[in-house]
RONU-544442 format. One line per field, with one value per residue (C-alpha): x, y, z. Coordinates in steps of 0.02 Angstrom, whole numbers. Layout:
BEGIN
px <- X / ...
py <- Y / ...
pz <- Z / ...
This chain:
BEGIN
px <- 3164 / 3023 / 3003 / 3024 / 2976 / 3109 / 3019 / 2986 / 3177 / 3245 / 3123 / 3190 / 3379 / 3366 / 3297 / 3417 / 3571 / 3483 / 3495 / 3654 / 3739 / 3637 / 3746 / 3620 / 3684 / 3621 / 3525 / 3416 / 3353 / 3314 / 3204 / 3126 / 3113 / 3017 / 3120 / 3233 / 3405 / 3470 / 3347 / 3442 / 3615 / 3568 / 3525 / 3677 / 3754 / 3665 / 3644 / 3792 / 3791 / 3602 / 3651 / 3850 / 3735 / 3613 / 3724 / 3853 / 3665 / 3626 / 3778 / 3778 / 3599 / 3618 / 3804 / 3886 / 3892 / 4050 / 3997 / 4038 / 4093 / 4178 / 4331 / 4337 / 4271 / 4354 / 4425 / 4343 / 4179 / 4228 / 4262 / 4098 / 3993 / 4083 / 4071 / 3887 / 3854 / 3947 / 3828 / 3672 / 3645 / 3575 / 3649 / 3493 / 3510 / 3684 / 3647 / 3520 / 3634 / 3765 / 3625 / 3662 / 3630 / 3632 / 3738 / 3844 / 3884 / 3925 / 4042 / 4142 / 4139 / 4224 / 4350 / 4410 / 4405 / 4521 / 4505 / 4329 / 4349 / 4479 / 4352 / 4224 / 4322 / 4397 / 4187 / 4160 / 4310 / 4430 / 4608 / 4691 / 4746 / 4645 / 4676 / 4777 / 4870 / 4891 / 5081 / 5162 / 5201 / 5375 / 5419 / 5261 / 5368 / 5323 / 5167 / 5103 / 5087 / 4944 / 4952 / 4939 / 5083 / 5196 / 5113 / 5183 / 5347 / 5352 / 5316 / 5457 / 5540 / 5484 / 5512 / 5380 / 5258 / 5238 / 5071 / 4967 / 4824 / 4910 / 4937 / 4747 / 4734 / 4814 / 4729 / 4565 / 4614 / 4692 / 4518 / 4426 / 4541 / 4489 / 4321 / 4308 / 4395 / 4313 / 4450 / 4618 / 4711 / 4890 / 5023 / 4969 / 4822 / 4921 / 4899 / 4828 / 4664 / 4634 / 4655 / 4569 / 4435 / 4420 / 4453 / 4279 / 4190 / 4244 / 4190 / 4012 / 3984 / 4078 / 4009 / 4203 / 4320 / 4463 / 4408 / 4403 / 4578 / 4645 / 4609 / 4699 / 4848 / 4888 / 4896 / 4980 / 5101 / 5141 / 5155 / 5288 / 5372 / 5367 / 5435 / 5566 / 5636 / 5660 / 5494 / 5392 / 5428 / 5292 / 5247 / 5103 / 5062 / 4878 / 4817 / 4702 / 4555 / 4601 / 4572 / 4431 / 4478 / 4430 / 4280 / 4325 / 4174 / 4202 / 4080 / 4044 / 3992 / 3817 / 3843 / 4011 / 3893 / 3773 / 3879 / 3959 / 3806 / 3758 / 3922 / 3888 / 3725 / 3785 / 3726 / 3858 / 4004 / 4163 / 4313 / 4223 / 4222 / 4051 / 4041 / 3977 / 4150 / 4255 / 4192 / 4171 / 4352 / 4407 / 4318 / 4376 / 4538 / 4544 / 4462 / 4610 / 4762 / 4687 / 4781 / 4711 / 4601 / 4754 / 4861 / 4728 / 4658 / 4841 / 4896 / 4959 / 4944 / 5146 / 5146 / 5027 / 5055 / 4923 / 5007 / 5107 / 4957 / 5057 / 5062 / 5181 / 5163 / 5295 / 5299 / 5310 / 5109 / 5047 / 5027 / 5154 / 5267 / 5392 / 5346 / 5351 / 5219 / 5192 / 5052 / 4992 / 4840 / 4693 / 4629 / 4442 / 4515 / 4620 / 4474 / 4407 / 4569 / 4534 / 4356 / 4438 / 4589 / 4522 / 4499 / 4700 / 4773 / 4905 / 4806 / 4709 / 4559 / 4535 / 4407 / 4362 / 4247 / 4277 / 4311 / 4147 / 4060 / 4168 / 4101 / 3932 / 3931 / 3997 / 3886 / 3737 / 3804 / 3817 / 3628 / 3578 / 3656 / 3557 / 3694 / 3752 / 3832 / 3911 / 4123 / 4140 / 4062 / 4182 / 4335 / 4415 / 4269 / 4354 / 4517 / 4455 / 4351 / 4509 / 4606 / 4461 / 4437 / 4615 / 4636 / 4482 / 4540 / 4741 / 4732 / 4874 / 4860 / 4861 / 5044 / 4979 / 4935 / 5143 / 5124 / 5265 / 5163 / 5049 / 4940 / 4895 / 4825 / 4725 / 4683 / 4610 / 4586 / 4498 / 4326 / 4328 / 4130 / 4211 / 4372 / 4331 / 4358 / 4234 / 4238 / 4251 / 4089 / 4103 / 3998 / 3821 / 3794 / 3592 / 3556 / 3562 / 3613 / 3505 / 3415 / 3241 / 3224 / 3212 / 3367 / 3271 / 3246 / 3348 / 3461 / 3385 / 3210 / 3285 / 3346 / 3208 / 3017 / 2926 / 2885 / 3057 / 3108 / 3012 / 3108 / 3256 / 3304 / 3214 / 3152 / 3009 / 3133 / 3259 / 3128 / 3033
py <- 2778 / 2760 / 2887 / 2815 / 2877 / 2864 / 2774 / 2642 / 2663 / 2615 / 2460 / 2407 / 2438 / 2334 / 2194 / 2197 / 2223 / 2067 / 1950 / 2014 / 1973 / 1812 / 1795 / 1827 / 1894 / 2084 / 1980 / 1895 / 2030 / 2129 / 1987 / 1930 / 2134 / 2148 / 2311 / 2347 / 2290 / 2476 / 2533 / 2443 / 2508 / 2678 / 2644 / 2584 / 2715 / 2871 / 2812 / 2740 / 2789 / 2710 / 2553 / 2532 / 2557 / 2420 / 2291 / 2324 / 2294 / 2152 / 2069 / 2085 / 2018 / 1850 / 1841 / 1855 / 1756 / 1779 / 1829 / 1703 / 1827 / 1789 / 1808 / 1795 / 1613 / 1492 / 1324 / 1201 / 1294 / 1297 / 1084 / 1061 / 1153 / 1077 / 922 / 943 / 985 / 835 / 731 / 822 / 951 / 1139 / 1314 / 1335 / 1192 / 1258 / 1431 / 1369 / 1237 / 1412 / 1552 / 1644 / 1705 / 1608 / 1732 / 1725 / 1525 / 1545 / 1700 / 1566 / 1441 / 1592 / 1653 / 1471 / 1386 / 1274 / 1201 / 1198 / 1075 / 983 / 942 / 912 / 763 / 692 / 679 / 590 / 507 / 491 / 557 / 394 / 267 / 123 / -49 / -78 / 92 / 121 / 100 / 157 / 47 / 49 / 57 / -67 / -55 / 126 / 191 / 330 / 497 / 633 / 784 / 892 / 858 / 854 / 1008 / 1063 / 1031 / 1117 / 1269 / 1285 / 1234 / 1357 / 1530 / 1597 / 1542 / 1678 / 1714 / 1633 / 1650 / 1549 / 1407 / 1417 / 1392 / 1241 / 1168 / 1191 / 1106 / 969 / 935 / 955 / 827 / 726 / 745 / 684 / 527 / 496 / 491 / 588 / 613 / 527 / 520 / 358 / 443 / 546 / 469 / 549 / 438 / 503 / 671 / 649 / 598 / 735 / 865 / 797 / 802 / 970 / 1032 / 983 / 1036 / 1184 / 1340 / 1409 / 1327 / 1419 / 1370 / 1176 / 1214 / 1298 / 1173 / 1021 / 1126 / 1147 / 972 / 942 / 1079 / 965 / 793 / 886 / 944 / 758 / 687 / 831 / 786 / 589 / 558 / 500 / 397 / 472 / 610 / 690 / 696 / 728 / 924 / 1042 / 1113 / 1267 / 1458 / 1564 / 1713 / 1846 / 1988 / 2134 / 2255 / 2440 / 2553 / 2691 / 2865 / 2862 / 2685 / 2780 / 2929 / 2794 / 2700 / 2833 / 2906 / 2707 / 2715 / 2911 / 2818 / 2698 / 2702 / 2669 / 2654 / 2587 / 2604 / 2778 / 2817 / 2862 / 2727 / 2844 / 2907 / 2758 / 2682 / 2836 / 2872 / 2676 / 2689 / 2864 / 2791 / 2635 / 2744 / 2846 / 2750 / 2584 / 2494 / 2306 / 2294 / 2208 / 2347 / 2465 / 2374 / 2378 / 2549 / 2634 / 2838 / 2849 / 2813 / 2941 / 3123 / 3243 / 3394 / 3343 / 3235 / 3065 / 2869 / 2783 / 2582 / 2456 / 2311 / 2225 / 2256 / 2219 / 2085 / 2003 / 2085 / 2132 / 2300 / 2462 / 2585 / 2783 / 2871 / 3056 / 3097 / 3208 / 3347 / 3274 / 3092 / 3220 / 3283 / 3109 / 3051 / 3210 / 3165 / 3011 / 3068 / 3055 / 2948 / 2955 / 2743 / 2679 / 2579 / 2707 / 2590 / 2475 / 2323 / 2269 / 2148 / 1992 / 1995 / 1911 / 2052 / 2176 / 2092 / 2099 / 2272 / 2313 / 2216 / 2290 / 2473 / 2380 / 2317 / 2481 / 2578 / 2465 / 2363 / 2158 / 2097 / 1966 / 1938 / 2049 / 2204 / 2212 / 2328 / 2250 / 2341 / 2507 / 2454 / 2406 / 2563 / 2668 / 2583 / 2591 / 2763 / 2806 / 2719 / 2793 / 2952 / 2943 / 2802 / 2699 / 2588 / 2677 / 2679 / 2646 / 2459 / 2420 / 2295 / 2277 / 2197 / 2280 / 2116 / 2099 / 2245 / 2228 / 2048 / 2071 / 2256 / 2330 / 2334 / 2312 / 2381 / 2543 / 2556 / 2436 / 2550 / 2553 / 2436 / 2495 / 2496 / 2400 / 2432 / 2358 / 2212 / 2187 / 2373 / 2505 / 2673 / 2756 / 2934 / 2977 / 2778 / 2646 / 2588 / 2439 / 2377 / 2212 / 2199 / 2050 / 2137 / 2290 / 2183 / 2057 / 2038 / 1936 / 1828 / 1783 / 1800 / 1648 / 1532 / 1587 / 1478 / 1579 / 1692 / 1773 / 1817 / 1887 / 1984 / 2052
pz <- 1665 / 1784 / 1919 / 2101 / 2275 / 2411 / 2502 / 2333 / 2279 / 2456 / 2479 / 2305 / 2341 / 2523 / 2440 / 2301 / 2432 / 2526 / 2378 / 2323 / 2474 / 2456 / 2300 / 2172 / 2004 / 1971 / 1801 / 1918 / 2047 / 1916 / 1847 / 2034 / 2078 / 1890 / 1847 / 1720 / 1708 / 1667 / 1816 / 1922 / 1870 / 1871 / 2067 / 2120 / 2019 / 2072 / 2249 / 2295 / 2492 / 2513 / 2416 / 2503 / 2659 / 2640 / 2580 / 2729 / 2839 / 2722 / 2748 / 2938 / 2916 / 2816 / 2785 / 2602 / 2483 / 2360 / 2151 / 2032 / 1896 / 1720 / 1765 / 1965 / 1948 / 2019 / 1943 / 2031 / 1991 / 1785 / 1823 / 1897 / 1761 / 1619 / 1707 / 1729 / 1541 / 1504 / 1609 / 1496 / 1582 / 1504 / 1517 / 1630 / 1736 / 1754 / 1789 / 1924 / 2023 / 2037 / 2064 / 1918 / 1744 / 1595 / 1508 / 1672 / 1633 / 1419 / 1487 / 1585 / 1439 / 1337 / 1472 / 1537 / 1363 / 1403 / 1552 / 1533 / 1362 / 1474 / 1617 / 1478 / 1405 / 1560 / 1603 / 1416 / 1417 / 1567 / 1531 / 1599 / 1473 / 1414 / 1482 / 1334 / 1288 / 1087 / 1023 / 871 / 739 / 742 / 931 / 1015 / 1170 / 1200 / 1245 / 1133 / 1230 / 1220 / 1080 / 1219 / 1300 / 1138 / 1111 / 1269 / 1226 / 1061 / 1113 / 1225 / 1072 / 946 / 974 / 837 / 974 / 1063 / 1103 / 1247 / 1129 / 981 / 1127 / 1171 / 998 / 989 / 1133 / 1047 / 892 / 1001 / 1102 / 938 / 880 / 1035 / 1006 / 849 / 911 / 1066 / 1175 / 1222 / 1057 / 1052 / 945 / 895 / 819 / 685 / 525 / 355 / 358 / 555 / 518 / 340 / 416 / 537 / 400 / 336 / 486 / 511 / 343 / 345 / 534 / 507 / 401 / 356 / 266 / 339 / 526 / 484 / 381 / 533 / 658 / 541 / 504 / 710 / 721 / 561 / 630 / 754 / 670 / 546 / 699 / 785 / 620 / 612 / 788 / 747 / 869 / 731 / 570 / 463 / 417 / 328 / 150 / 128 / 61 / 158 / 41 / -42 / 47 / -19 / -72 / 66 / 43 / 162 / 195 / 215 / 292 / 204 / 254 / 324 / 401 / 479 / 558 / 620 / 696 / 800 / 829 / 911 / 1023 / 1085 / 1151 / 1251 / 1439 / 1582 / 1646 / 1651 / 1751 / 1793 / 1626 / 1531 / 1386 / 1272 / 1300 / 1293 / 1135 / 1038 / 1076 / 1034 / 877 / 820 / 874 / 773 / 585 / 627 / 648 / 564 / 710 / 775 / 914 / 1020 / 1007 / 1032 / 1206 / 1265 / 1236 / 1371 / 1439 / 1416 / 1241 / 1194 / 1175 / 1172 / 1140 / 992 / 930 / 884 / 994 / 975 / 1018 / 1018 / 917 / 1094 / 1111 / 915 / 832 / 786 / 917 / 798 / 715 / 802 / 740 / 746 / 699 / 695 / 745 / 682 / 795 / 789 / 858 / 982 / 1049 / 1086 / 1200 / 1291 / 1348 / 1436 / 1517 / 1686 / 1789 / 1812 / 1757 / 1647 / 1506 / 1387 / 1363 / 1500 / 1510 / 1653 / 1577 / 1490 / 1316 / 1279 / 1356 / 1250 / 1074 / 1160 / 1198 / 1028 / 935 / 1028 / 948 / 760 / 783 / 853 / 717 / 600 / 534 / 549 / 701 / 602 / 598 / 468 / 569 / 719 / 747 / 576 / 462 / 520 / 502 / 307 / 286 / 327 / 181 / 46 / 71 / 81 / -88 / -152 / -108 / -149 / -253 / -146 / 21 / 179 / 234 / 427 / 377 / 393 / 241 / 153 / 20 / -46 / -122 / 53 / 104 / -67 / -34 / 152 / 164 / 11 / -9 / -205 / -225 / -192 / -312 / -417 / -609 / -707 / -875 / -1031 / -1108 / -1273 / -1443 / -1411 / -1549 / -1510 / -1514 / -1682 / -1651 / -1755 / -1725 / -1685 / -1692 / -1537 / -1482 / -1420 / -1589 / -1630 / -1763 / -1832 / -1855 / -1915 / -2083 / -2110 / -2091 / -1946 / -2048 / -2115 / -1937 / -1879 / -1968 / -1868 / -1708 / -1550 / -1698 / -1569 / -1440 / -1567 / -1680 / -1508
């Protein structure tokens, strides 16, 4: 980092309190002050008295302004961007109308998913019915009513629905749904050639199959259930497109040392913790016990035991929220928990950023290790790598997958370029094994002349 004066490094830090207060993200004074994003960080960091000091001045000065932050946003701020994108507006023209980052207004669009889509189609297409409301076919008296709201109703209904992330789930598939239609999606609207067509439209704007699939099959989830309750007469008979068969990637050694060696690297803080610290640990953590990153996120201080070396998290907090699971750990991943024991709090690994910020921070240590920062390279390559090699090295599936199958752990967590046995090498039929002679040489030429040879079909390429 660039050295500083006091005099230069208190100049920058009371204009930076002054437009902070002003309600300026930390993105954009580092842009209008021309230093470097990490310069600024370490600032507030290392000084913390000077910079507390003149933002408490700052804000007696000009007032403050409250931060529009991922998650501290408020609602009617999420309505008015979507709203405004809707209306044809950019990210930029976004970010500009609120005073902040770019980065600042897709992190909203991640966290507030839904109610972002929600005020983007009530912009497009108001939620309140048509003049003339669609009606099913076999009750015209009755007004059809939204997915959403049916949706609603199932859950409450189904107990397998569990998770809120399953229901946000559904909601996307529902204004996808919507999308596609150009309007709010009703009951009235679930037929095969509606949902046919969608299926297509989602298949050639869509790169995965299993992401168009898995949109369809919500809704379809909830037509069956409709038909199963008496709401709806029909019910539907038309076939998703078939499931590729999965290709898990496995990190091997050196990638393994690299990319540890990219998380020990990591500048900053969080929750007071180094992040050098924290992801090393999370990592080390996750090639140990092969556990999901849910599970991992949530664990808590009173489930793990240092001193014996084994966690122990309830199937409450995995996925699934059925299975218990135990695990022993090794000294080296030990030694990790250690380093971030203190600051004293209940969750193990806590985020205090949004969850889009967590993927970006982790794929910055994938690119810097000099790997993709694709799907595929995210927590779930450990949790892979730590089956390959234990079936590489025990031949057998690593026990701490739970599976009680074990076709699925070899379907979805078994990098076959690494245990794949080798074939049987079978007797050569274009080569003679003959001594102190060219193996090269074909069998054809071996029996006949050249010239005999060229009346053969592809005689030149057989005869060499």
């Amino acid at each position: 980092m660039k050295k500083y004066s006091d005099q230069k490094r208190a100049n920058l830090l009371h204009q930076a309190a002054l437009m902070r207060a002003r309600g300026k993200s930390l993105t954009s004074i580092a842009s209008q002050l021309k230093i470097h994003m990490s310069t600024l960080h370490c600032f507030i960091r290392d000084y913390g008295q000077e910079w507390n000091a003149a933002y408490a001045a700052a804000v007696a000065l000009v007032g403050e302004v409250p931060h529009h932050r991922g998650k501290q946003v408020s609602g009617e701020s999420i309505d008015t961007a979507a709203r405004m994108q809707a209306g044809g507006k950019s990210q930029q023209e976004i970010a500009e109308h609120f005073g902040i980052s770019v980065a600042t207004v897709q992190v909203w669009r991640a966290d507030n998913r839904q109610r972002w889509d929600t005020a983007y189609l009530s912009a497009c297409q108001p939620f309140e019915p048509p003049p003339k409301a669609p009606t099913l076919p076999h009750d015209p008296s009755r007004p059809a009513r939204t997915l959403w709201s049916l949706a609603e109703s199932m859950f409450g209904r189904k107990a397998n629905i569990r998770s809120g992330k399953t229901i946000r789930h559904y909601r996307y598939s529902i204004n996808c749904f919507g999308k596609h239609l150009g309007r709010v999606a009703t009951e009235a609207d679930l037929s095969d050639d509606s949902l046919t067509a969608w299926l297509a439209e989602l298949q050639r704007k869509v790169k995965s199959v299993s992401t168009a699939r898995s949109y369809v099959e919500r809704v379809r989830s909830l037509w069956r259930f409709l038909n199963d309750r008496g709401e709806i007469a029909t019910r539907p008979t038309f076939t998703l497109p078939p499931i590729p068969e999965p290709q898990p990637i496995a990190l091997d050694a050196p990638e393994l040392r690299q990319l540890f060696e990219s998380a020990m690297c990591r500048p900053g803080l969080v929750c007071g913790i180094p992040l050098r610290h924290w992801w090393s640990a999370l990592l080390g953590l996750a090639f140990c016990t092969s556990e999901q990153k849910g599970a991992l996120l949530a664990l808590r201080w009173e489930w793990v035991s240092l001193d014996s070396g084994a966690i122990s998290i309830p199937g409450t907090a995995r996925k699934g929220g059925l299975k218990n699971a135990t695990y022993r750990l090794w000294p080296e991943a030990i030694a990790l928990l250690r380093r971030i024991v203190e600051p004293k709090r209940e969750i193990v690994f806590q985020w205090d950023y949004s969850e889009a910020t967590f993927y970006h921070h982790l794929g910055k240590i994938y690119v810097d290790a000099q790997m993709p920062d694709d799907r595929k390279h995210k927590l779930h390559a450990l949790r892979v790598s730590h089956n390959t090699w234990t079936r590489v090295m025990t031949g057998e599936h690593s026990p701490l997958l739970l599976h009680s199958d074990h076709a699925v752990s070899e379907r979805h967590y078994e990098d076959k370029r690494y245990t794949v046995r080798e074939a049987v090498k079978l007797p050569i039929p274009w080569q003679v094994p003959t001594s102190g002679r060219d193996i090269s040489v074909s069998v054809v030429a071996a029996k006949m002349s050249r010239s005999a040879a060229r009346k053969l079909p592809r005689a030149k390429v057989i005869a060499g």
